[in-house]
N, C-alpha and C positions, 0 to 999 in steps of 0.2 A: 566457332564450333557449336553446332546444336546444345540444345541444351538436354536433349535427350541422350545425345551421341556421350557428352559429358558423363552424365548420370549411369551410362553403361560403365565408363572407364573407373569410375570412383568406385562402382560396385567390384571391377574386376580385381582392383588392387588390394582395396578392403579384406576378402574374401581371400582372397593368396596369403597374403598377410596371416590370418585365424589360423592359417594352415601351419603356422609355425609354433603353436602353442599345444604343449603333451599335457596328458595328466597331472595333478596333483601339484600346478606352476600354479603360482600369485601374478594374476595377471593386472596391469592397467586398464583400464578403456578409457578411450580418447572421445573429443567431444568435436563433431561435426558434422557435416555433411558427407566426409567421405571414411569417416571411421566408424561410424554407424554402421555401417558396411559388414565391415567386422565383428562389432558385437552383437548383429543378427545370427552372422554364421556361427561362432561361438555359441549362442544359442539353440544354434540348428545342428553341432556338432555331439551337445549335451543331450538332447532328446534323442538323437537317434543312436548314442550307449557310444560315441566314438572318443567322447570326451568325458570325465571324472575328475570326481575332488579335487579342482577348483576353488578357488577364491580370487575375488577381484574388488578392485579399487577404482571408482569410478570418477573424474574429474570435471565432474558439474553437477550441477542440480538435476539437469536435461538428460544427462546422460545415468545418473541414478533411477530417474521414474523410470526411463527406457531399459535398463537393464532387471531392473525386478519386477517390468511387466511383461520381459521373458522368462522369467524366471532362472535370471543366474545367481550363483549363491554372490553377496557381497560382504565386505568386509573391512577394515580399518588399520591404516599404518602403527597406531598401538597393539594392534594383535599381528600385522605381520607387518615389520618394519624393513625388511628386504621382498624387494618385486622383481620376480623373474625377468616379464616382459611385459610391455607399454608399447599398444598399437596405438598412434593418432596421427592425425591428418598436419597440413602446415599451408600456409600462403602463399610460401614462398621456400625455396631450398635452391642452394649457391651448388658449386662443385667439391667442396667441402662439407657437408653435409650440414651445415649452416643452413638455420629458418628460420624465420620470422611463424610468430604463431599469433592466435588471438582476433582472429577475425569472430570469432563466436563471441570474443569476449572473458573466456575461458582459463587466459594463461596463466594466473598466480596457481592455481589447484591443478594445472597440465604441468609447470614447472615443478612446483612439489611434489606429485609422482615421479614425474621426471629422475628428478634428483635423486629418489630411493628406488631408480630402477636399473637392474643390469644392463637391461637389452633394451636400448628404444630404439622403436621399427617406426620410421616414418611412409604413411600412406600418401599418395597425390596419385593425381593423372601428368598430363604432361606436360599442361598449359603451367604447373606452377615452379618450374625450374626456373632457372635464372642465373645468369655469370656473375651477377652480382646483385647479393641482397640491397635492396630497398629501387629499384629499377623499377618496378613494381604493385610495390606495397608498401603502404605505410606503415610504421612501427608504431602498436598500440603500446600507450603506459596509462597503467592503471594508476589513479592518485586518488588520497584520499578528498572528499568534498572539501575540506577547509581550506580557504585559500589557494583551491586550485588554478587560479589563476596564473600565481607564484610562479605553479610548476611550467606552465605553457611559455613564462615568460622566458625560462630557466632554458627550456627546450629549444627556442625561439633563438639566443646567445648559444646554442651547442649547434647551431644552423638549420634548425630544422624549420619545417611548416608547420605548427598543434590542427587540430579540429577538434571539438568537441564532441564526441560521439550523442547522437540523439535517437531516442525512439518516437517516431513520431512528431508529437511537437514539446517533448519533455527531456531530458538527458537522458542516455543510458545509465540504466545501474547492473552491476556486477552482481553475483553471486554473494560477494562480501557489502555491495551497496557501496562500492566504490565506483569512482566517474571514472569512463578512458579518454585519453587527449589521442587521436590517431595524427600522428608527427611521421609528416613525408621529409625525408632526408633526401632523398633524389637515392643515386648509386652509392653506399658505403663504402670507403677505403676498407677501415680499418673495423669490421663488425667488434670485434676483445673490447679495441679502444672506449666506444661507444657502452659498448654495455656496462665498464667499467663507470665512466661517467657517470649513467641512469644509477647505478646501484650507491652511488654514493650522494644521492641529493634526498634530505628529509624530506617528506610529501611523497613520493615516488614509490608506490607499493611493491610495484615489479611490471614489468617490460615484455614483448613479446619476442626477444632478442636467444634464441637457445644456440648457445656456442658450444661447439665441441661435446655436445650430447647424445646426437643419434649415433647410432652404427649403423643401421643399413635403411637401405628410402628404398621404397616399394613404388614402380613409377607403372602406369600402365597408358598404354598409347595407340597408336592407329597400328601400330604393326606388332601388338602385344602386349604382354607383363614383362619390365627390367627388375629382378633382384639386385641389388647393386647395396655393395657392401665395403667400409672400411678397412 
């Protein structure tokens, strides 16, 4: 698919998506390429009197400068500890509404919105479905630098492939300044199992693995926009 033809579909879903957010919600924003989408419109919703009193919680560094050089109000889980709704993007999404996230790097601060959000609305186009996560896309885990090798070896024994995420010719760093190991698993049985595993190995910040957290995926494709809901 173009890469232009793409770029329209990300816009389209994005923007459907805004559409579901009323006044006076604590919203998430999501961090990518096709949730950006969204927090343009959201911006384009405020200036033109259609949207109000708002507050939002942004889940990057990236997507903070970007939201308060539209000028959306932001804001902090200590002042509002429940989030209406959370639009963001994913790599990957099963039938189940199962996704792998963190291709930006993103996922510990996308997860913890996550977690304090009623409604999360996943945004894609169409290329990023899948009968089964990790078909795909590799599963990022975020570890800390010490001994991350530990973790890859650790990964390595649960079957997977690690990589070492690099910018360049230096490692990647996180938002927290944490390394990612992107670990191809091939097709995932069992995604619970798996996550269950990540979350229990010291070193292992957090995982791009979100189970049983969306409720509705926002899919847009050559024959339209699919809402499709839980």
């Amino acid at each position: 698919m173009p890469a232009m033809n793409t770029d329209a579909l990300k816009q389209q879903a994005g923007e459907f998506a805004a559409d579901f957010i009323d006044s006076g919600m604590v919203i998430g924003l999501g961090t990518g390429s096709t949730a950006i989408f969204a927090t343009r419109r959201i911006a384009q919703r405020l200036r033109s009197g259609d949207l109000h009193a708002i507050s939002t919680l942004p889940t990057s560094l990236a997507t903070e400068a970007a939201a308060a050089e539209l000028g959306i109000p932001l804001t902090s889980l200590a002042t509002h500890p429940r989030i209406d709704i959370t639009i963001d993007g994913a790599d990957e999404v099963d039938p189940d509404f199962n996704v792998i996230k963190g291709g930006g790097g993103a996922h510990l601060r996308e997860k913890i919105i996550a977690q304090a959000t009623e409604r999360l609305v996943i945004v894609v186009d169409e290329s990023k479905l899948s009968e089964q996560l990790g078909m795909n896309w590799p599963v990022p885990v975020e570890v800390v630098p010490f001994n991350w090798e530990s973790q890859a070896a650790y990964l390595r024994a649960l079957g997977g492939t690690p990589a070492l995420r690099m910018a360049g010719d230096r490692p990647f760093h996180t938002d927290q300044d944490n390394l990612i190991l992107d670990c191809a698993f091939g097709p995932i049985a069992d995604p619970a199992a798996l996550d269950a595993a990540l979350n229990s190995r010291a070193g292992i910040v957090e995982h791009g693995l979100f189970i049983n957290m969306a409720r509705d995926v926002v899919v847009a494709g050559a024959n339209g926009v699919r809402h499709l809901r839980k």
